[in-house]
C-alpha positions as CSV (number, residue, x, y, z in Angstrom):
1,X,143.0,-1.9,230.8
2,X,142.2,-2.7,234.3
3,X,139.3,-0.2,234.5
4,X,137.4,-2.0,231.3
5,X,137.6,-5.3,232.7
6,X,136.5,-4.3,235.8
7,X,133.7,-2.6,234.1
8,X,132.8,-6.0,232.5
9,X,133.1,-7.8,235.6
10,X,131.0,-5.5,237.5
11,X,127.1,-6.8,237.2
12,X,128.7,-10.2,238.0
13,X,127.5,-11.8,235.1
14,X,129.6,-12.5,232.1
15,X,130.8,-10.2,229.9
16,X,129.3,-8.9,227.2
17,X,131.2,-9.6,223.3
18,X,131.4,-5.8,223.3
19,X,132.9,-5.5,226.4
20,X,135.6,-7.9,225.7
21,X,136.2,-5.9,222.4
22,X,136.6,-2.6,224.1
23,X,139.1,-4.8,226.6
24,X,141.0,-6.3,224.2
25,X,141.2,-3.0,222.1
26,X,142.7,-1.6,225.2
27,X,145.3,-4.2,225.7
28,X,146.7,-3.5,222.3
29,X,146.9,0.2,222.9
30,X,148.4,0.0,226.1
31,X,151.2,-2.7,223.9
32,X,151.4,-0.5,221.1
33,X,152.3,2.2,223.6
34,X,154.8,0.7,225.3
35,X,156.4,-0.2,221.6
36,X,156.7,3.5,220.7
37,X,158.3,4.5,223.8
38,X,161.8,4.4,222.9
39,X,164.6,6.3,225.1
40,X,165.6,9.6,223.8
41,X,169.2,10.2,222.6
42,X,170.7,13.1,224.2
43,X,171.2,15.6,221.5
44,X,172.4,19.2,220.9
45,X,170.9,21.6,218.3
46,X,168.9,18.5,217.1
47,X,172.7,16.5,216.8
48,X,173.4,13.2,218.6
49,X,175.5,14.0,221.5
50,X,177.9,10.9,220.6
51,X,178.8,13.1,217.4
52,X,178.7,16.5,218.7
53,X,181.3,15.0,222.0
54,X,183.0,12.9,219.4
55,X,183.7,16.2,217.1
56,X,184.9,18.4,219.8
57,X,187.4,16.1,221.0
58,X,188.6,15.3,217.9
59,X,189.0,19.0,217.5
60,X,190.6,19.7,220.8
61,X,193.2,16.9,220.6
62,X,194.5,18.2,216.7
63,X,194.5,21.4,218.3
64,X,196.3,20.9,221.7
65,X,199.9,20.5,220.1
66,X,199.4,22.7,216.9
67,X,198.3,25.8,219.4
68,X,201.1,25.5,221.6
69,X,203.3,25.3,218.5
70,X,201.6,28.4,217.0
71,X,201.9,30.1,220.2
72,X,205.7,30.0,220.2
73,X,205.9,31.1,216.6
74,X,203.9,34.0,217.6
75,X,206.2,34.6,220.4
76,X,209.4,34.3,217.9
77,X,207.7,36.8,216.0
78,X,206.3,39.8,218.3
79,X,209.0,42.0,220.4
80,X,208.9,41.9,224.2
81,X,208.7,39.4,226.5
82,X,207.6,36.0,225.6
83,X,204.8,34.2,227.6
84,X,205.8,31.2,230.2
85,X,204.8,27.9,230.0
86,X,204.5,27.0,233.8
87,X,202.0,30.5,234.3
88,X,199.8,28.6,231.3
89,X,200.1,25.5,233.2
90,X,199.2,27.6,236.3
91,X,196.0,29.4,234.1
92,X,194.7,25.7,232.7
93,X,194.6,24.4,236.3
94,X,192.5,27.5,237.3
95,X,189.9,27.1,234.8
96,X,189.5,23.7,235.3
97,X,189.0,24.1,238.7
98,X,186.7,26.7,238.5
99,X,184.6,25.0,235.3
100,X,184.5,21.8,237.7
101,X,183.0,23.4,240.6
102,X,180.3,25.2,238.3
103,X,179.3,21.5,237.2
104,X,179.5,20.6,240.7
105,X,176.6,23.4,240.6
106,X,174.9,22.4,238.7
107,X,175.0,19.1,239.9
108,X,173.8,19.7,243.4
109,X,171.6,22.6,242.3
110,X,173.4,25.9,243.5
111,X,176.3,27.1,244.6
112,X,176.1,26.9,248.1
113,X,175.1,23.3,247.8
114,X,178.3,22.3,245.5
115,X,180.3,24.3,248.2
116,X,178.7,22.4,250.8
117,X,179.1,18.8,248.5
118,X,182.7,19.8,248.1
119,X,183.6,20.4,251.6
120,X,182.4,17.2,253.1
121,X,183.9,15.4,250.7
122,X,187.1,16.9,251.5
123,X,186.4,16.9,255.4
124,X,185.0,13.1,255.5
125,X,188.6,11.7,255.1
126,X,191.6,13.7,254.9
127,X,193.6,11.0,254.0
128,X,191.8,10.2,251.1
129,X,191.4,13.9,249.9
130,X,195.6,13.8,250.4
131,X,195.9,10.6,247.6
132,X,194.2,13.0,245.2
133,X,197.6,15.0,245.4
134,X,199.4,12.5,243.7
135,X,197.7,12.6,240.5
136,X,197.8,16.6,240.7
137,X,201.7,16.7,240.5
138,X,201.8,13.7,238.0
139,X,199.3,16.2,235.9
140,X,200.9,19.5,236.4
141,X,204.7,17.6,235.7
142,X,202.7,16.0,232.3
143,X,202.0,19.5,230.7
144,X,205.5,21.2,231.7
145,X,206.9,18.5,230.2
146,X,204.8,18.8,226.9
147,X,205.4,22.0,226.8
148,X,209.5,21.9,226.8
149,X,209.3,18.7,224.2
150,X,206.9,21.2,222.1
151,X,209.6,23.6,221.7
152,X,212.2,21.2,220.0
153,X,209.8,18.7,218.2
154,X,207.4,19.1,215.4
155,X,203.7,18.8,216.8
156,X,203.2,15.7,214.5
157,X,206.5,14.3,215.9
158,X,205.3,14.6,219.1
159,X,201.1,13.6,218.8
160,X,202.7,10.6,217.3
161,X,205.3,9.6,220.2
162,X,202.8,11.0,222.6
163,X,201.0,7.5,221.9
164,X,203.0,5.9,223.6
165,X,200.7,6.9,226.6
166,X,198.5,3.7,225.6
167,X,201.3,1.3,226.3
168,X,202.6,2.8,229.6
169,X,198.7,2.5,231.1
170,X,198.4,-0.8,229.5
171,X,201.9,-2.4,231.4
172,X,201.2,-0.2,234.7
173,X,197.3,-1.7,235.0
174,X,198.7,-4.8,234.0
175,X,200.8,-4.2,237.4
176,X,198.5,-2.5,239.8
177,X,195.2,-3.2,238.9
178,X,196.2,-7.0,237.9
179,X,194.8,-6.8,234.4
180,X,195.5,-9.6,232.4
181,X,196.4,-8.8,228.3
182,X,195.2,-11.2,225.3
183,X,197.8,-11.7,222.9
184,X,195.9,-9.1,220.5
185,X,196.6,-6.3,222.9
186,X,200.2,-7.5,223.1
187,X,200.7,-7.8,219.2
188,X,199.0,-4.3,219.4
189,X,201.4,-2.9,221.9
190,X,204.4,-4.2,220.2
191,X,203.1,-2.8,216.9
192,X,202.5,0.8,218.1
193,X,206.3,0.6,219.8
194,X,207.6,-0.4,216.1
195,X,205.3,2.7,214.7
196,X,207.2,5.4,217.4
197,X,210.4,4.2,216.8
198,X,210.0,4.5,212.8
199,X,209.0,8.1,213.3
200,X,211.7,8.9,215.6
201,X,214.3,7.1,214.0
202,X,217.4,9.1,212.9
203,X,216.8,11.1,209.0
204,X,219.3,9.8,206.6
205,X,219.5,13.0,204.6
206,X,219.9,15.2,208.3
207,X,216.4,16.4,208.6
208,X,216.3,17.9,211.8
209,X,212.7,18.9,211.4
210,X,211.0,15.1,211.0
211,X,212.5,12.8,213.0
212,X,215.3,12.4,216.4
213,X,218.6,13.1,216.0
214,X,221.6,12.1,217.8
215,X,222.1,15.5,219.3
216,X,221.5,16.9,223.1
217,X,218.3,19.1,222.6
218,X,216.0,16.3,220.6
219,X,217.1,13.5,222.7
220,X,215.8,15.5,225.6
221,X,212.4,16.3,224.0
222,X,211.7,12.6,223.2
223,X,212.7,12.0,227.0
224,X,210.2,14.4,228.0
225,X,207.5,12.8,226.5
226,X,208.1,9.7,227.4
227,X,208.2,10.7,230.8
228,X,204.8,12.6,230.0
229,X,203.6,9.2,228.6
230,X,204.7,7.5,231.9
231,X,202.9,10.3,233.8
232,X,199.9,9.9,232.1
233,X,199.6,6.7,232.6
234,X,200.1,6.2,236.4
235,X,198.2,8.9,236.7
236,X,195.5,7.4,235.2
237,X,195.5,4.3,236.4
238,X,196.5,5.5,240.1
239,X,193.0,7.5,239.5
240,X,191.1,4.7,238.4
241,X,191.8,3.2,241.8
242,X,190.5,6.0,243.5
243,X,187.7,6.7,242.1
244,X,186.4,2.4,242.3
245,X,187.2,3.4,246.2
246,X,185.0,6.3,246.5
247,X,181.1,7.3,246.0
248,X,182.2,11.0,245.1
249,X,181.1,12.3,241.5
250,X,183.8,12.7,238.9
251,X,182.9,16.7,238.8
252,X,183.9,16.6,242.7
253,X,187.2,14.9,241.8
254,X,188.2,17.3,239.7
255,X,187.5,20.0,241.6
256,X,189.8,18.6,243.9
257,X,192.0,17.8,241.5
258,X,191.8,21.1,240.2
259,X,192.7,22.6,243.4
260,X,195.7,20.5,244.4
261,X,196.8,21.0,240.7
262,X,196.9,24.7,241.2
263,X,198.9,24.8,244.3
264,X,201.5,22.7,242.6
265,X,201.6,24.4,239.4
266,X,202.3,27.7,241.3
267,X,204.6,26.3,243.2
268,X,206.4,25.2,240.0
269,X,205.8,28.4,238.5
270,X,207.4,30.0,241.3
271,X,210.3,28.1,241.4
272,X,211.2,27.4,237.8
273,X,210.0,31.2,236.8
274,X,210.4,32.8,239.7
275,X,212.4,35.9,239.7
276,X,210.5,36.4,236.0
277,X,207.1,36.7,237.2
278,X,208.2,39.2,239.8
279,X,209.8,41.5,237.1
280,X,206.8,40.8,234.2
281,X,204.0,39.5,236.0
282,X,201.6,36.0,236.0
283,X,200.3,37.0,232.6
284,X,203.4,38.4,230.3
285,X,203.5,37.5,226.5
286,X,200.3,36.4,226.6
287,X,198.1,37.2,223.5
288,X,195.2,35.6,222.0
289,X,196.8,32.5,220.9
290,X,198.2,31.6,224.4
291,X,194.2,32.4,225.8
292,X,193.3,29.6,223.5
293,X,196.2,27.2,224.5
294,X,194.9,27.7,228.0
295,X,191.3,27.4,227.1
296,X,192.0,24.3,224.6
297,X,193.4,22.3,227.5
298,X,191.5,23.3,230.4
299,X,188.3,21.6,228.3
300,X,190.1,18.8,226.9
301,X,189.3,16.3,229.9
302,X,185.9,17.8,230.0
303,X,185.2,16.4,226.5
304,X,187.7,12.9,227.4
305,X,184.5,12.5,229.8
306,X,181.8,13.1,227.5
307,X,183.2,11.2,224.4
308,X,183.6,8.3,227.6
309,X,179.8,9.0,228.5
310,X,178.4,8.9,224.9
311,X,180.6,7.4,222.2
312,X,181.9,3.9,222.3
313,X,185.0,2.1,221.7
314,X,185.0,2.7,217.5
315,X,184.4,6.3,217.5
316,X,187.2,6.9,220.1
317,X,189.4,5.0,218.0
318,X,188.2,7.3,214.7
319,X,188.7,10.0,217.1
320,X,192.6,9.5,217.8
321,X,193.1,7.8,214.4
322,X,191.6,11.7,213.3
323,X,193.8,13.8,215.6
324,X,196.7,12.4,214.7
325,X,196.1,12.8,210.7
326,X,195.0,16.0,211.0
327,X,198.2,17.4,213.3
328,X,200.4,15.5,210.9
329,X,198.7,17.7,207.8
330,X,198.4,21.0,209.3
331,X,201.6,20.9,211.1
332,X,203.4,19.7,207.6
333,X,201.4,22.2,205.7
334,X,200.2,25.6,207.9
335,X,202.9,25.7,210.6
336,X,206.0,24.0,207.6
337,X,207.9,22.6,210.7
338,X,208.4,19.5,209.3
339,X,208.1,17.6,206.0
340,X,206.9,13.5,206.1
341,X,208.7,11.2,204.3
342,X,208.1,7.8,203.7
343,X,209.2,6.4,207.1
344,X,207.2,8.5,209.3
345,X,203.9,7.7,207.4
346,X,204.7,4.3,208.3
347,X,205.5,5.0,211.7
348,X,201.8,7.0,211.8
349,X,200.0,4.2,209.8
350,X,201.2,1.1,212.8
351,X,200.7,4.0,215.2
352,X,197.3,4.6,214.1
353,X,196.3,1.0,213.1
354,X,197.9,-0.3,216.7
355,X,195.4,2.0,218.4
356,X,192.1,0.2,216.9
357,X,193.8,-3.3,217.3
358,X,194.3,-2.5,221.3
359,X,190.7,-1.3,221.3
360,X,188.6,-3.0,219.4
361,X,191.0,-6.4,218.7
362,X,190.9,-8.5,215.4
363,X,188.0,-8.8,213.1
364,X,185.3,-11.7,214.0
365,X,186.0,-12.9,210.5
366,X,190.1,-13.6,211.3
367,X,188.9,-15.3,214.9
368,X,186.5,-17.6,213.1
369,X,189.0,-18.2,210.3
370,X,192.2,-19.1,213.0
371,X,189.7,-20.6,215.3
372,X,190.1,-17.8,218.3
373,X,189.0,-18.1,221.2
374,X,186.2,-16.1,223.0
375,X,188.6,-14.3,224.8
376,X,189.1,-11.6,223.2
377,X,186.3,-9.8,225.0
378,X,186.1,-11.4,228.2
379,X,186.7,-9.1,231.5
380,X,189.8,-10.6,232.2
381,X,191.1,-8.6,229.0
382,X,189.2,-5.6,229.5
383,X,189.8,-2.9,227.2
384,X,191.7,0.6,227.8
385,X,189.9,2.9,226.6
386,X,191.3,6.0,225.1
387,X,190.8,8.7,226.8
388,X,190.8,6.8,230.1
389,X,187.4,6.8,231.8
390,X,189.6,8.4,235.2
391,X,190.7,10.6,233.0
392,X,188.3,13.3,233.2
393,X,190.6,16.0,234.3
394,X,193.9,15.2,232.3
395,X,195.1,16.0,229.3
């Protein structure tokens, strides 16, 4: 555009109408150019990336209890020595770790340069390298824990009580971040407490299979996760903090992560399995089922990042709201290790509905009806989201 009018101011007379037309025609191109220059979606195979992340995790989360579950039966099944939960632990903080350091990788282009990234990160402040521990044992205590409450409750039992995560990081950013919650989130919080206790609230008719009975072994499952759900959620927000205190990528973090997650999972290992390990080895009872446990949760926080990176707030909500229907249906009607009744559909339904009304508050239709204020979306009341953005590396 600039050449032509440059060209028609060259003789230092006027320009000519032609030359005006061939400058305006220009103009208009260049516009029209700039119009059908749109940003790319990232995409795999020709699919949206926000589906394709979206899929996966939905995938990975309805998987995560019914493997372990099928795991066990497999065990229960097959002579010999059955596998041990704190060596899986021990093998899903391995290859995280070393998947995290390949992205480092490729990140930095090469692997000396991602060894060279990751050691002056870790050298620059020792103290700060140290922090990341805490998180590491809050992790590697989260999955031994799921894995003892998975052996005495049904997977749907358990994906449903496991969302209890979402209030325990609500109340502890509420605390040490200084979040402030709407009365929505609240109302949604109070909801999703009503939905838990509905599912694991004593069977009439004795079902041990469906619901929390008054007896030693149960009671001490639904402890474990909500200590898992109190793990989670300092963990997460305890990262968070981190992470808004340091330039280091995310792929850095969890390498660090990873590696302070191995040390205390063998550690635990060690100590809880000890003398077993010696006599059977790292790797006993394992089959191809426990390679997928392992391999199921080592990615899960891999995908938590992407659905964070290209889905929003609705589609994480679909996502969970999926997980925990499809858990509920294969572990009622492939593994048989519970049956639903009324009162735990219920309990899934507030569980479920709680989860969009934290995320995504009430409909602009009921605000504008009960004359709401703006403040459902103001940063005061900043949303959760679900997988936690600092939640790249947990489960």
């Amino acid at each position: 555009h600039r050449a032509t009018a440059a060209g028609a101011g060259g003789g230092g007379g006027t320009p000519s109408k032609m030359q005006l037309e061939e400058a305006a025609n220009g103009s208009a191109q260049c516009a029209d150019a700039g119009k059908d220059t749109k940003p790319i979606a990232p995409s795999c195979c020709g699919i949206p990336m926000k589906w394709v992340s979206l899929v996966s995790l939905t995938a990975q989360t309805s998987a995560q209890a019914l493997l372990i579950r099928w795991a066990r039966q497999r065990g229960r099944e097959v002579e010999g020595p059955r596998y041990l939960a704190s060596t899986v632990v021990l093998m899903t903080e391995l290859v995280k770790l070393f998947v995290s350091f390949l992205l480092v990788a490729w990140e930095t282009g090469g692997l000396i340069s991602a060894a060279s990234a990751v050691h002056k990160n870790i050298t620059r402040n020792y103290v700060e390298t140290l922090k990341v521990s805490v998180p590491s044992l809050l992790y590697t205590l989260q999955n031994n824990l799921m894995f003892y409450s998975l052996s005495r409750l049904s997977a749907a039992v358990q994906q449903v009580t496991y969302q209890l995560k979402i209030l325990t990081t609500a109340l502890l950013s509420v605390v040490m971040l200084g979040r402030v919650l709407n009365p929505t989130k609240w109302s949604a919080l109070f909801i999703l407490l009503v939905g838990v206790v509905l599912v694991q609230w004593p069977s009439p008719n004795g079902d041990q299979g469906l619901a929390l009975q008054f007896q030693l072994e149960p009671l001490l499952a639904f402890g474990a996760v909500l200590v898992a759900c109190c793990t989670s959620g300092f963990a997460s927000v305890y990262l968070e903090m981190l992470l808004k205190q340091t330039d280091a990528s995310i792929w850095i973090r969890n390498v660090q992560l990873g590696t302070f997650g191995s040390i205390m999972a063998l550690l635990v290992a060690l100590s809880q399995d000890g003398a077993a390990i010696l006599e059977g080895g790292l790797t006993q009872g394992y089959s191809f089922r426990v390679v997928c446990v392992v391999l199921n949760n080592a990615l899960g926080g891999l995908l938590c990042a992407a659905v964070l990176r290209y889905a929003d707030n609705i589609l994480r909500c679909f996502s969970t709201a999926l997980s925990i229907i499809l858990t509920c249906v294969l572990s009622a009607g492939v593994l048989q290790d519970y049956v639903p009744d009324l009162r735990f559909v219920v309990g899934a339904f507030l569980a479920i509905f709680a989860t969009f009304l934290y995320s995504l508050g009430l409909p602009q239709f009921l605000l504008k009806a009960g004359g709401g204020s703006s403040s459902e979306g103001s940063p005061a009341s900043e949303p959760l989201n679900q997988p936690s953005a600092t939640n790249g590396h947990s489960r």
